[in-house]
C-alpha positions in Angstrom: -4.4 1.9 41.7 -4.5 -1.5 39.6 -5.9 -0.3 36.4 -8.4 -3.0 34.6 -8.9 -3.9 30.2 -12.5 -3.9 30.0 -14.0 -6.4 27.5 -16.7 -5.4 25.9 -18.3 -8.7 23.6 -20.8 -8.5 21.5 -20.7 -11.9 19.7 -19.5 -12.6 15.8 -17.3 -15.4 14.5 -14.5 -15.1 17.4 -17.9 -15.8 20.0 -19.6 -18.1 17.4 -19.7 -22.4 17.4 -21.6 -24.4 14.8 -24.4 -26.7 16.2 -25.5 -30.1 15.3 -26.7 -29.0 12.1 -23.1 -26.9 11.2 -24.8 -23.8 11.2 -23.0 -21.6 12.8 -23.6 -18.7 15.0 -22.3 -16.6 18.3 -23.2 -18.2 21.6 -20.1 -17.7 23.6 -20.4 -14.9 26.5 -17.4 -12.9 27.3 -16.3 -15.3 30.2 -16.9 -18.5 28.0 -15.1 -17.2 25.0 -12.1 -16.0 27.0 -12.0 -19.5 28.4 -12.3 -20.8 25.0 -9.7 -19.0 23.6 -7.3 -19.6 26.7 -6.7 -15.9 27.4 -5.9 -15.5 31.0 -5.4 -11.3 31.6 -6.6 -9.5 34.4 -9.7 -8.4 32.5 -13.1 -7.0 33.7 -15.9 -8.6 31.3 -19.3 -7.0 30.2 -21.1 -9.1 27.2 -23.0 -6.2 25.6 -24.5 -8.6 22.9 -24.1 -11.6 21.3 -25.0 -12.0 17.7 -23.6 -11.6 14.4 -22.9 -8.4 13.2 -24.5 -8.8 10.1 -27.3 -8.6 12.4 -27.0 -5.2 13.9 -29.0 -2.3 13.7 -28.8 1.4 14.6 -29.5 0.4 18.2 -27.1 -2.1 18.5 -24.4 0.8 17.7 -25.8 2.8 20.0 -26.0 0.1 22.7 -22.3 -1.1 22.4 -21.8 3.0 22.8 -23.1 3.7 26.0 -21.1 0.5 27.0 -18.0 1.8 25.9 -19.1 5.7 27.3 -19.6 3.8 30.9 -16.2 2.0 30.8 -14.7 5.2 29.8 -15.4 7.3 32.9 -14.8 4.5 35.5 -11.3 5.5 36.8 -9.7 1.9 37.5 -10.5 0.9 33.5 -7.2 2.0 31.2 -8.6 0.7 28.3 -11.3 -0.8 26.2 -11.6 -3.8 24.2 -14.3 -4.9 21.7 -14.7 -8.1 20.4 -17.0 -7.7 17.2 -18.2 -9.5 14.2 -16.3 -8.4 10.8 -18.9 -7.8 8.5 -19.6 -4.9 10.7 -16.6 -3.9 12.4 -15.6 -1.1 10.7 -18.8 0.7 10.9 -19.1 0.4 14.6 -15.6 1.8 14.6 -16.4 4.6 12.7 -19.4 5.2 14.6 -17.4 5.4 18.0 -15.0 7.9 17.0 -17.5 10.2 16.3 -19.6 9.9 19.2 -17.3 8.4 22.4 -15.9 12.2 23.2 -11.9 13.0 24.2 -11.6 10.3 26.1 -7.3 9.5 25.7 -8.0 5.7 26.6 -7.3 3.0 23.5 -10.3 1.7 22.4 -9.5 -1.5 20.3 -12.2 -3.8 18.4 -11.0 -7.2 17.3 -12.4 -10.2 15.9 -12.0 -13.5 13.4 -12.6 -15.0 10.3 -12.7 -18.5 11.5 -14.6 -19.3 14.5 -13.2 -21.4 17.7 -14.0 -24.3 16.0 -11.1 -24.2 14.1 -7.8 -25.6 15.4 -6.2 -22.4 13.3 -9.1 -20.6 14.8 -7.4 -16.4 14.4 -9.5 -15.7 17.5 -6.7 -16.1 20.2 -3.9 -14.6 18.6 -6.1 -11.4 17.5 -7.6 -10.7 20.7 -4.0 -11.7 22.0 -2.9 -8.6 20.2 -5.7 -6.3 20.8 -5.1 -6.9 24.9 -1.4 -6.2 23.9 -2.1 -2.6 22.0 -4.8 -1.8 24.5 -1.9 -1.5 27.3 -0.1 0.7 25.0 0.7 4.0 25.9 1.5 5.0 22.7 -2.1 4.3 21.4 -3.4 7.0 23.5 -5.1 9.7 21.8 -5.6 7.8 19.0 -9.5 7.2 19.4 -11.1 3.8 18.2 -8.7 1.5 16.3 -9.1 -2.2 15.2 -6.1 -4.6 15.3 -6.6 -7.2 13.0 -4.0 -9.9 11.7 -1.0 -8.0 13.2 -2.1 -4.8 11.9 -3.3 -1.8 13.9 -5.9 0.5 11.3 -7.9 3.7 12.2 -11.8 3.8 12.2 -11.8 6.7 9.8 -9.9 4.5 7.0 -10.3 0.9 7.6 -12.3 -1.7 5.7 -13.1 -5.7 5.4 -11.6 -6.3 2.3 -11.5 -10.1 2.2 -14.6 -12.6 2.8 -12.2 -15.2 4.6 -8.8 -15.2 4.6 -7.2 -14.3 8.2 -6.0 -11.0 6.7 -8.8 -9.3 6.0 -9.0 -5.9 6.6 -6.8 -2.9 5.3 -7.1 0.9 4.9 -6.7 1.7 1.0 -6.0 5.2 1.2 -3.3 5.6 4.2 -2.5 1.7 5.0 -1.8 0.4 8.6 -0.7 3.0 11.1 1.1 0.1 13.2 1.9 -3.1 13.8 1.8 -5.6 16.8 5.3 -7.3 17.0 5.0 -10.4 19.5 4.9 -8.1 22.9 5.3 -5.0 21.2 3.3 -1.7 19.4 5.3 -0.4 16.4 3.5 2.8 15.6 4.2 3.6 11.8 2.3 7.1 11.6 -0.5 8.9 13.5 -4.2 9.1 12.6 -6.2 12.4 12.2 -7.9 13.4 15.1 -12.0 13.6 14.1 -13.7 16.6 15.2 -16.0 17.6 16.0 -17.3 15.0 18.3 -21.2 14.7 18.5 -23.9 13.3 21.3 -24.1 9.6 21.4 -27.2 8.9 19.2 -29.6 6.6 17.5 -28.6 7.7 13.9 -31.3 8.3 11.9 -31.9 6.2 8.5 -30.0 7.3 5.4 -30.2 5.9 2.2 -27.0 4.5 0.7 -27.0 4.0 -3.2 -24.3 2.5 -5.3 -24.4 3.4 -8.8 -24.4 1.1 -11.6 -24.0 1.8 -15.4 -27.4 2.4 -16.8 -28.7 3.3 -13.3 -30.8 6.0 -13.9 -33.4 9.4 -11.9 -35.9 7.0 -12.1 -34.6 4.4 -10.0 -32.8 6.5 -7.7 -36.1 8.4 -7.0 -37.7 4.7 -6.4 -35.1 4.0 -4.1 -34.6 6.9 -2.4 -38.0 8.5 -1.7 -38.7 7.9 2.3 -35.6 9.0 3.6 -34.5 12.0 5.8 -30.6 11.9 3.9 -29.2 9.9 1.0 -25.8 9.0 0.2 -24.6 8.4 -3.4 -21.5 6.3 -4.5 -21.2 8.0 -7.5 -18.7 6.9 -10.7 -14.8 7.8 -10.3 -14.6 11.6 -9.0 -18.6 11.6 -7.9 -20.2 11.5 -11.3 -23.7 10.2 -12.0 -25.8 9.6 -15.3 -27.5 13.3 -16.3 -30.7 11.6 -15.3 -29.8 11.5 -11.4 -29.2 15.3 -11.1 -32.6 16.5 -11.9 -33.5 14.1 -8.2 -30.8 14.6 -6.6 -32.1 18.7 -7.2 -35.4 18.3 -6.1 -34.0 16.2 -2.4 -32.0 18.9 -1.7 -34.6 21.2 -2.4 -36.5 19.6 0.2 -34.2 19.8 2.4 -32.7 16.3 2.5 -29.2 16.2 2.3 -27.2 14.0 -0.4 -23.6 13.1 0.0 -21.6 12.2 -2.8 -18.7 9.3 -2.3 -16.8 7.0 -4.6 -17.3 3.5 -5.5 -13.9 3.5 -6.3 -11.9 1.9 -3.4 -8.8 4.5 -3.5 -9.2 8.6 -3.8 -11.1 11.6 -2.9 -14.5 12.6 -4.9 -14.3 16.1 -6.5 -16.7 18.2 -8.3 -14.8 18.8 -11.7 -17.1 16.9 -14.5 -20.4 19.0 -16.2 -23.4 17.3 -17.9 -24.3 15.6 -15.1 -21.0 15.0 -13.2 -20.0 15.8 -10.8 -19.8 19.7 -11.2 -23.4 19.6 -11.7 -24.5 17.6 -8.6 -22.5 19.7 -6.7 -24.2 23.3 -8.1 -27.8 21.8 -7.0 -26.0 21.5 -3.4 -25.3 18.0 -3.2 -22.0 17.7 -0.4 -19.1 15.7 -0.9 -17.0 13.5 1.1 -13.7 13.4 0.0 -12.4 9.6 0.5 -14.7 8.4 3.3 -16.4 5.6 2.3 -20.2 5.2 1.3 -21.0 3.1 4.8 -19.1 5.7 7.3 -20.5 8.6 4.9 -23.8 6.9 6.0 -22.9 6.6 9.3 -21.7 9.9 9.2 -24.7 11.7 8.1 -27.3 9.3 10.0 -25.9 11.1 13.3 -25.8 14.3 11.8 -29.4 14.2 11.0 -30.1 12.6 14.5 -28.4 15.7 16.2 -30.1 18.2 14.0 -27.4 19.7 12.2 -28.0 22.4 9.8 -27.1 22.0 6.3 -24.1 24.5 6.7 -23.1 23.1 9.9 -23.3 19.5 8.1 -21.2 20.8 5.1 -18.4 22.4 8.0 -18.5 19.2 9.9 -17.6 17.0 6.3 -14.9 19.7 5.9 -13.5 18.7 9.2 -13.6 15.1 8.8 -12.3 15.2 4.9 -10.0 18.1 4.4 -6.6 15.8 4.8 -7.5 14.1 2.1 -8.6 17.4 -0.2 -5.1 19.2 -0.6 
């Protein structure tokens, strides 16, 4: 059987074009921005969306999902390609590997930081190099990945950490697991496997605060009071001002979870300061999640929510996910 890439697009800068007025913004459909870019593979196309990803929402994640789910069961598709916006990218990445099952085909989302309109456009060469991992065999298993300026990275771990220039993503904690050499996939170590895996979902809203000095239980409570979960990027290990663990008591009292992160961009959050650190937080039952990031912890606990987990089953799950990085 002749086995198909499918191309999932769903717009961003490598599917954007300024118009008459410079402003630009995606318009290219899967077959136009193939022909753009001058990629000629054997590729079955499906334009999912096409927009920025700045403009996504919780629907859009869960739209690009089912595409991917559908792609995955078809038997003459090997592999899956996603061209995506960056501002975004990482999130949709992370929100795949939780929720696209034990499928062992590569799932690889690419993109660019200048759009075809360049003449040193990164488009072609990225989504060159996504096509190139995507027929890998040795990317198997490895759930959703984004290659990205030569580098492969794994959803769990990978950020944007540039505005512009053509190398802009990394993963702080473990680096690049690989690297695309011309034709070939130079695997440098192999990603944890997430479990567990959950129903593909509309995740449900979560609050994400980043803490600021002076930020205090007043403003958090402001900020945080119509949502169903909240997630806290707290100082260094996971601390907070002692005003922010009298709120953070009452959510948890009614039974809305808060996860604790870092605003640091290396290291795992750990319950080891009192007076309001975060030894404290974690005694009124606050959770935390180890290195993951604020925006995947969101992620993370907005599909939680949506599939009804318990408060135990939520702390087992952030176990799971986390506990490589808590030895």
């Amino acid at each position: 059987m002749f086995l198909l890439i499918q191309l999932i697009t769903t717009g961003g800068t490598i599917a954007s074009l300024p118009d008459e007025k410079g402003d630009v913004s995606a318009t290219l459909t899967g077959e136009t921005l193939l022909k753009h870019l001058g990629i000629k593979e054997n590729i079955h196309i499906n334009s999912a969306v096409t927009i920025g990803s700045y403009a996504f929402n919780y629907s859009t994640l869960y739209e690009v999902a089912l595409h991917v789910m559908d792609a995955l069961k078809k038997p003459d598709i090997s592999s899956v390609v996603i061209t995506h916006g960056t501002d975004t990218m990482e999130e949709t990445a992370f929100y795949l590997s939780l929720v696209t099952g034990e499928s062992s085909k590569p799932i690889i989302l690419t993109g660019a930081q200048l759009d075809p309109s360049y003449s040193y456009t990164d488009g072609p060469k990225n989504l060159q190099e996504a096509i190139i991992a995507a027929k890998s065999l040795a990317l198997k298993n490895f759930g959703p990945l984004i290659v990205f300026g030569g580098f492969i990275y794994p959803a769990r771990d990978v950020t944007k950490i540039d505005t512009h220039l053509l190398q802009g993503f990394d993963a702080p904690n473990t680096g690049a697991i690989g690297r695309i050499d011309l034709d070939e996939v130079i695997i440098h170590s192999t990603p944890e496997k997430l479990e567990p895996r959950f129903n593909p979902v509309i995740p449900t809203p979560v609050a994400l605060i980043r803490l600021g000095v002076g930020m205090t239980g007043d403003e958090l409570k402001r900020m945080v009071e119509t949502y169903e979960g909240v997630v806290i990027e707290g100082f260094g290990r996971g601390n907070a001002h002692p005003t922010i663990l009298p709120v953070v008591d009452k959510l948890v009292q009614r039974k809305v979870p808060v996860l604790i992160t870092s605003r640091c961009l290396r290291g795992s959050v750990k319950p080891i300061y009192g007076k309001g650190g975060g030894k404290d937080l974690e005694k009124v039952g606050a959770l935390f999640a180890g290195n993951l990031s604020g925006i995947k912890a969101r992620i993370l606990l907005g599909v939680m929510l949506a599939n009804n987990l318990s408060l135990d089953e939520m702390k087992q799950t952030i176990y799971l996910l986390t506990k490589p990085y808590t030895n």
